[in-house]
C-alpha positions as CSV (number, residue, x, y, z in Angstrom):
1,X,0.0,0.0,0.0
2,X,1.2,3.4,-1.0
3,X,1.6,6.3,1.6
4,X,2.2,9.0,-0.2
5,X,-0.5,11.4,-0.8
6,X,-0.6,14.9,0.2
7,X,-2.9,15.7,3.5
8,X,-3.7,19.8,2.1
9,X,-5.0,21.0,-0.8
10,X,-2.5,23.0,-3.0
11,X,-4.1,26.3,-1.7
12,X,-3.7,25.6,2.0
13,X,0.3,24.5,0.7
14,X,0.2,27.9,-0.7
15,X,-0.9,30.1,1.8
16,X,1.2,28.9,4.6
17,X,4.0,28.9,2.8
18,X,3.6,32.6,1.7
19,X,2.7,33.2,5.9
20,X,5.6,31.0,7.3
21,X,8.5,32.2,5.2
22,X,11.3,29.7,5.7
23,X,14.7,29.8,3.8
24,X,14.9,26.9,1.5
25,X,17.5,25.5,-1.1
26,X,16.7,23.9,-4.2
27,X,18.2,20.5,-5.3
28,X,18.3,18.0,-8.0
29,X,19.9,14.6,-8.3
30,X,20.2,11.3,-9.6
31,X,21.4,8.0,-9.4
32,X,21.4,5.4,-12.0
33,X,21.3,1.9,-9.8
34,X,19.5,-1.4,-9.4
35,X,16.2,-0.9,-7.2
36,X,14.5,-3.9,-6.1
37,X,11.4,-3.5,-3.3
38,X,10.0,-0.4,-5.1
39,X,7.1,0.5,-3.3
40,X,9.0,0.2,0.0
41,X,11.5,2.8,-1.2
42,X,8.6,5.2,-2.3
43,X,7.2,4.6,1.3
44,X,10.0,5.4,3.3
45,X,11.0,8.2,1.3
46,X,7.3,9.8,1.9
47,X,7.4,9.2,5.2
48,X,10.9,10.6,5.7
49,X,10.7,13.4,3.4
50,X,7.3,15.0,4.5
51,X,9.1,14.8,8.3
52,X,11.9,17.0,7.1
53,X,9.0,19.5,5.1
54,X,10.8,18.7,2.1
55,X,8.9,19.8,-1.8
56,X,9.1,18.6,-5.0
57,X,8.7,15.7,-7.8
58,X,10.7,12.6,-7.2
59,X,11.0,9.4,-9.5
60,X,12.0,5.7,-9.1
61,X,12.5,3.1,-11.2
62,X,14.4,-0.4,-10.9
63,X,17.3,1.7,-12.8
64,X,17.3,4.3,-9.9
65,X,16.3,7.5,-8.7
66,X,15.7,11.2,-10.4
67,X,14.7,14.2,-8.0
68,X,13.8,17.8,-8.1
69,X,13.1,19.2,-4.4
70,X,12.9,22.1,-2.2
71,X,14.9,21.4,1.2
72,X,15.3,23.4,4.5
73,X,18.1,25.0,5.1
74,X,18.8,24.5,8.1
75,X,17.4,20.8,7.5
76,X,20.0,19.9,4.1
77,X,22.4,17.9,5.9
78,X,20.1,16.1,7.9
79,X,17.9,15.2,4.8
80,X,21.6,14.0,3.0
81,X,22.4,11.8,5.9
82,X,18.8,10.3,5.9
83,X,18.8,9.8,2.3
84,X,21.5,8.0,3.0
85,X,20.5,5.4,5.1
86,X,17.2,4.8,2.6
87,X,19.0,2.3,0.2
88,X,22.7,1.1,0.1
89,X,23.1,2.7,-3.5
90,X,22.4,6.2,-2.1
91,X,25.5,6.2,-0.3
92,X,27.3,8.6,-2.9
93,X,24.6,11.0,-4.8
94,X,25.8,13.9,-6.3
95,X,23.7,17.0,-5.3
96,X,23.2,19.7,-7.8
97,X,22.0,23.4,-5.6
98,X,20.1,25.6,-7.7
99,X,21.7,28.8,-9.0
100,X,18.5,30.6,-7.8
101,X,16.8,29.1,-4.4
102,X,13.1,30.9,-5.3
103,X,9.9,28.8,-3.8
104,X,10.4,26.3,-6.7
105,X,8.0,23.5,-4.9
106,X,4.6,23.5,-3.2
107,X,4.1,20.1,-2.6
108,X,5.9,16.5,-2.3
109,X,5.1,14.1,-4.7
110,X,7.0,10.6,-5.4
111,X,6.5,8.5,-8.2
112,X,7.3,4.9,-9.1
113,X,7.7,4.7,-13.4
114,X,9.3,2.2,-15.8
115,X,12.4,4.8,-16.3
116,X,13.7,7.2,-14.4
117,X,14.2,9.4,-17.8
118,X,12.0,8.1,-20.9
119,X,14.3,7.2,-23.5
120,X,12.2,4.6,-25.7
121,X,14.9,2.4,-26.4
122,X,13.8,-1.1,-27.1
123,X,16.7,-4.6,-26.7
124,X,18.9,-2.0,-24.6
125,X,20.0,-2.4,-21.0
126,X,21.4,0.3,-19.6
127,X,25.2,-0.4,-18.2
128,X,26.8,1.8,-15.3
129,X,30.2,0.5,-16.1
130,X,29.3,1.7,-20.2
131,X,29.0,5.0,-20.0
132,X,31.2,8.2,-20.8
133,X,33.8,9.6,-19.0
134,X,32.6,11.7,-16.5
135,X,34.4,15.3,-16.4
136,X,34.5,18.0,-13.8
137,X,33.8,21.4,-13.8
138,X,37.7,22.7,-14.3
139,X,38.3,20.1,-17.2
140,X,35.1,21.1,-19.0
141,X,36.8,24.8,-19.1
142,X,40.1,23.3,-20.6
143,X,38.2,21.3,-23.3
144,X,35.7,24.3,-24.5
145,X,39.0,25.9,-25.6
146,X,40.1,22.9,-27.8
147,X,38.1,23.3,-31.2
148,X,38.7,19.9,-31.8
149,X,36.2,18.8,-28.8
150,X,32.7,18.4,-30.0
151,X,29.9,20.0,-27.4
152,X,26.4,19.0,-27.9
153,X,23.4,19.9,-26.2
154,X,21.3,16.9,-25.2
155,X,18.1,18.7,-24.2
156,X,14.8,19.7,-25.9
157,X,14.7,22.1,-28.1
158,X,12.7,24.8,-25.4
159,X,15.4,24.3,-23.3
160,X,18.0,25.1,-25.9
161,X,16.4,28.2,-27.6
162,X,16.6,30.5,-24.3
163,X,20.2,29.3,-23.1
164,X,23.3,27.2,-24.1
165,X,26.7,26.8,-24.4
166,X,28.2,28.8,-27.7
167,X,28.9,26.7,-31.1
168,X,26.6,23.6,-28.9
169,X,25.4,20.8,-31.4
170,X,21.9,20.4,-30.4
171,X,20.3,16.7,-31.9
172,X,17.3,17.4,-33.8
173,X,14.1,16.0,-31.5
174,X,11.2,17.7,-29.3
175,X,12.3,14.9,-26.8
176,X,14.7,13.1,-25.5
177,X,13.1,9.7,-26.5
178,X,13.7,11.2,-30.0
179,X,17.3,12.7,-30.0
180,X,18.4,9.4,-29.2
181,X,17.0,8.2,-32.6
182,X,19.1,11.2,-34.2
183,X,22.0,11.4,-32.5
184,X,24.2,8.3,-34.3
185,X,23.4,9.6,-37.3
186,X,24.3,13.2,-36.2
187,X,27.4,13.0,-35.1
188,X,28.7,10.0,-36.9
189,X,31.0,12.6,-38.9
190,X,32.4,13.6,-35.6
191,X,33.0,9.9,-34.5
192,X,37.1,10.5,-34.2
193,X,36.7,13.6,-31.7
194,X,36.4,14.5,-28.1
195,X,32.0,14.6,-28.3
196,X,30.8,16.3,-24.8
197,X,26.7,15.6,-24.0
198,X,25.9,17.9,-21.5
199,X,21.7,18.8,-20.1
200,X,20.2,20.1,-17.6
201,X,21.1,18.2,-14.4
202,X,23.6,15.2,-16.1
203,X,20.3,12.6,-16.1
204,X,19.9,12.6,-20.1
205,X,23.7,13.0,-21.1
206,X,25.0,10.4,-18.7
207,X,22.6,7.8,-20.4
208,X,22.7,9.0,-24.2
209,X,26.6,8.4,-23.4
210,X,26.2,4.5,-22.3
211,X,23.8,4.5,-25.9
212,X,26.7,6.0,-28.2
213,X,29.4,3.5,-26.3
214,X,26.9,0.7,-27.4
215,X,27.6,2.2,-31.0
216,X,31.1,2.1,-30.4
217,X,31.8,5.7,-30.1
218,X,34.6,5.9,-28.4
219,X,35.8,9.4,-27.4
220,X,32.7,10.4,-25.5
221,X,32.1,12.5,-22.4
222,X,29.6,14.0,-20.1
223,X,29.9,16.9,-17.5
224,X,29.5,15.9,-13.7
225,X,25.9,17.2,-12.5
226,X,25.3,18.8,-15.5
227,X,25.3,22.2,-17.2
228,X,23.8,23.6,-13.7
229,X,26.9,22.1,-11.5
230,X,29.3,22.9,-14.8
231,X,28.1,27.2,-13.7
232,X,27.9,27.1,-10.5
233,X,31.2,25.5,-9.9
234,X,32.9,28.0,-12.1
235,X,30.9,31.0,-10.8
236,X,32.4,29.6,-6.9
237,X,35.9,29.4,-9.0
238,X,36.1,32.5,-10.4
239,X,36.1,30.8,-14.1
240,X,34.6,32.6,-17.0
241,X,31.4,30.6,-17.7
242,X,30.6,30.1,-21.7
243,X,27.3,29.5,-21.1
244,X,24.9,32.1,-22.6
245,X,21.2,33.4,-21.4
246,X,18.7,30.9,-19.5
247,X,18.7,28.0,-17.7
248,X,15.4,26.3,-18.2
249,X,14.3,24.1,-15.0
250,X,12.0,21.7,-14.8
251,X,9.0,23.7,-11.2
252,X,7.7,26.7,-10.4
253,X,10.4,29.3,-11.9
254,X,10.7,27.6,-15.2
255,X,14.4,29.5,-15.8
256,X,17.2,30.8,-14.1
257,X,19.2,33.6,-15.5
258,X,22.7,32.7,-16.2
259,X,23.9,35.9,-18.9
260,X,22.4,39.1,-19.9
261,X,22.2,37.3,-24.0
262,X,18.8,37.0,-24.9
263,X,19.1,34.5,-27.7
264,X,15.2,34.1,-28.7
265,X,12.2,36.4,-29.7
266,X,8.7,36.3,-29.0
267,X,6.3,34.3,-30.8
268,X,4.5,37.1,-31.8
269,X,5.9,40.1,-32.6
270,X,9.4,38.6,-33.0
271,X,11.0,40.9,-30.4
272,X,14.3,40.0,-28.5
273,X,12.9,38.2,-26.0
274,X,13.8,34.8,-23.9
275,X,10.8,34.6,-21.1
276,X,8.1,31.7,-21.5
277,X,5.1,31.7,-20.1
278,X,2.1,28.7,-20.3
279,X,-0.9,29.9,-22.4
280,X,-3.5,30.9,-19.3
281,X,-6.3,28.9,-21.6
282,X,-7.2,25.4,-19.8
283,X,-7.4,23.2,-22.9
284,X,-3.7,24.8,-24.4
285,X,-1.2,25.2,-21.7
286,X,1.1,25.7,-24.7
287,X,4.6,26.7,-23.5
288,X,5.6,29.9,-26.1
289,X,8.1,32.4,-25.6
290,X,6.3,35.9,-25.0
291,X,7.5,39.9,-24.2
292,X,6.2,41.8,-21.4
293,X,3.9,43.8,-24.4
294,X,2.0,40.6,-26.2
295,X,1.2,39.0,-22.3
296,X,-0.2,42.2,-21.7
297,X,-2.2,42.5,-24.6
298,X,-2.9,38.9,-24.7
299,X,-3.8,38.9,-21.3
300,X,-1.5,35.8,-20.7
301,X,-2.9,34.0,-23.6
302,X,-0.8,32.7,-26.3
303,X,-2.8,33.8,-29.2
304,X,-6.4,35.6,-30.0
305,X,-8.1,32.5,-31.0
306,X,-7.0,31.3,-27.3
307,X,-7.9,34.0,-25.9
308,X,-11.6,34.4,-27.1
309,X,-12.3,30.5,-26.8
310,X,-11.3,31.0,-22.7
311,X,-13.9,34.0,-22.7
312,X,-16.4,31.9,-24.1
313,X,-15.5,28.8,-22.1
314,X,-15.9,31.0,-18.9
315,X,-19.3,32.6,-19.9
316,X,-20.5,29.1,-20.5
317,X,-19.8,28.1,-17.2
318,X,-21.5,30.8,-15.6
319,X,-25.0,30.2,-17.8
């Protein structure tokens, strides 16, 4: 039997969060292991977790553990010492801290999947002891400034228009389940050099690495903890960072701001522009770049036609 549901409804969450300001940091991690007793795990990590007041989306899968949460502060090292004790293969987790430490969470919610990241490969077991080589912060520095190393950007194409590293290969595909379709053929040509997969938190690189070694490419890397730990190590170092504009994250903020480049334009009137927003209309949700101007005039809407159909919707309702 499952324990882990949420007590309050998301507006009593809210409001006592806004009431009871508490300083919180924001963290993502991983682990690619073998998981056996599933729903014990999910269990023991609600029960655990909602002690410490910790927020935010966590998956498990027999291949391991992917989390995005909202911790304490004064409760982080307890919550990394209890994740610890949880299973054997938590022992050593690499935490990634958020560049911005905004409310990104309201609620906790854990859930048990087939795959920790959805990659739709089919006659493919994942190998830990297959995988790239796995680079630090201070040796992807010294490789961006060899032309001959090969950087490519393994995350959706959203994430990729507002912020990335400069001269970045990004592999065609609105998802990851996609790119992996691409990416043999896309960098085959690139097959003798130094190829570097990088994303968001490590999750998708590390894996798309262990696919490309089962192709026998052999000069592959990925960045430890991602792009996220790749900038905020350097920022801590005092190293110039050559990533440029937004970091898109997967809560509440959507993006954190890494440079002043702007590197997209809105939808609509095709001004510089790099902030998304989700179409206010219930049935589109779309995610679309807008400017300060169209959101006003659209009135958060992503279009006219969306706009008009949520008037209609509403005065429907209200018959």
């Amino acid at each position: 039997m499952s324990l882990s549901c949420n007590i309050f409804s998301r507006k009593i969450i809210n409001n006592d969060i806004l009431i009871i300001h508490k300083s919180r940091i924001n963290l993502s991690f991983y682990k690619y292991c073998n998981i056996d007793n599933l729903m014990t795990l999910k269990n023991n990590l609600y029960i655990v977790l909602n002690t410490l007041n910790v927020f935010g989306r966590i998956y498990i899968s027999r291949e391991g553990i992917n989390a995005q949460i909202s911790v304490l502060k004064k409760k982080y090292y307890i919550f990394k010492k209890s994740l610890k004790y949880l299973n054997v293969n938590f022992q050593k987790i690499h935490m990634n801290v958020s560049l911005d430490n905004t409310q990104s969470f309201w609620m906790l919610k854990i859930k048990i999947r087939n795959r920790i990241v959805s990659d739709g490969l089919v006659n493919f077991q994942y190998n830990n002891d297959n995988t790239g080589k796995c680079l630090k912060y201070f040796q992807v520095y010294k490789m961006l400034n060899n032309s001959r190393t090969i950087f490519v950007d393994m995350r959706n194409i959203y994430e990729y228009n507002i912020g990335r590293l400069k001269n970045a290969i990004h592999i065609p595909g609105h998802t990851f389940r996609l790119q992996l379709k691409n990416i043999l053929n896309t960098l085959e040509k690139y097959k003798n050099n130094k190829i570097v997969l990088y994303c968001t938190g490590g999750i998708r690189c590390e894996k798309a690495t262990a696919w490309m070694k089962y192709h026998n490419f052999k000069h592959i890397y990925h960045i430890e903890g991602g792009i996220i730990n790749y900038i905020r190590e350097s920022k801590r170092n005092f190293l110039p960072i050559q990533f440029q504009g937004k970091l898109f994250v997967f809560d509440y903020r959507m993006m954190e701001k890494v440079s002043n480049h702007k590197l997209s334009l809105c939808h609509k009137c095709n001004n510089i522009c790099d902030n998304y927003i989700n179409c206010s209309y219930n049935r589109c949700h779309r995610l679309v770049i807008q400017c300060k101007y169209c959101y006003i005039k659209y009135h958060s809407y992503c279009s006219t036609r969306c706009m008009v159909k949520s008037f209609y919707t509403t005065v429907n309702v209200y018959k």
